[in-house]
C-alpha positions as a printed Julia matrix, in Angstrom:
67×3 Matrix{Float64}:
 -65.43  -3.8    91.97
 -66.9   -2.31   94.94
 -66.69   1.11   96.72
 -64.31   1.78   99.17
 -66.47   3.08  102.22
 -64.7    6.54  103.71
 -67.23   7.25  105.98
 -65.64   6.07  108.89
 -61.98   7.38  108.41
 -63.19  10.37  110.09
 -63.65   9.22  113.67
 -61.04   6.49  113.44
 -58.37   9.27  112.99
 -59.6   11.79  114.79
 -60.15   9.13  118.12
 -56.74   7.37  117.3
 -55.17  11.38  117.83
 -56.77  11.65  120.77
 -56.06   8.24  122.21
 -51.83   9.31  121.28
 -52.79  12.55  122.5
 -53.57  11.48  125.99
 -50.81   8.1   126.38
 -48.19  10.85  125.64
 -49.64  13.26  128.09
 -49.71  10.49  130.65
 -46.17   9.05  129.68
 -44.78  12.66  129.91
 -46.33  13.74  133.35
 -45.32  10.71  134.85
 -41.19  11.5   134.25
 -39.48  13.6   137.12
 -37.59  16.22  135.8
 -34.54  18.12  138.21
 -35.09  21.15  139.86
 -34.14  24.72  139.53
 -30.36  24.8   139.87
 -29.27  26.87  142.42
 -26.22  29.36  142.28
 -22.89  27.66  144.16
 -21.33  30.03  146.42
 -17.57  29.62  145.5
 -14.71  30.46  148.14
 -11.8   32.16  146.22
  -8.5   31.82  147.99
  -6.7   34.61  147.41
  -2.61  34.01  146.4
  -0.16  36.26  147.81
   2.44  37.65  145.13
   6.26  38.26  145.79
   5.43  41.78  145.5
   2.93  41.5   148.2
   4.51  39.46  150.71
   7.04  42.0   150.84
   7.66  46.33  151.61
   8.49  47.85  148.67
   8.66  51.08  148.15
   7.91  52.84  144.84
   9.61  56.31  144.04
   8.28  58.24  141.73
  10.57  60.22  139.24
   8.58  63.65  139.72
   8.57  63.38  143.32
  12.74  64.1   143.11
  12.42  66.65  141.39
  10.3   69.2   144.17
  12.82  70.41  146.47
């Protein structure tokens, strides 16, 4: 039965990483990938409460007391 010959193996595998090495290098710089976001300036309505669309006025119980 004769010897299986190794001596090869070496530069087969180590060209065969190289050779995926460089297609996926080539496949990945080749995809387009999205810019940096950029921060959306929101406009915030502001609501008017009841409370605001009206006077009120607020009296304070220590304030009747000072004569």
């Amino acid at each position: 039965m004769p010897q299986l010959d190794t001596s090869t193996w070496f530069i087969t595998i180590i060209s065969s990483m190289i050779t995926l090495f460089i297609l996926f290098q080539i496949k990945i710089s080749a995809q387009t990938f999205p810019g940096t976001p950029l921060p959306k300036t929101l406009m915030t309505q502001k609501t008017k409460t009841p409370w605001e669309l009206k006077w009120t006025k607020i009296y304070s119980p220590l304030s009747s007391l000072q004569q």
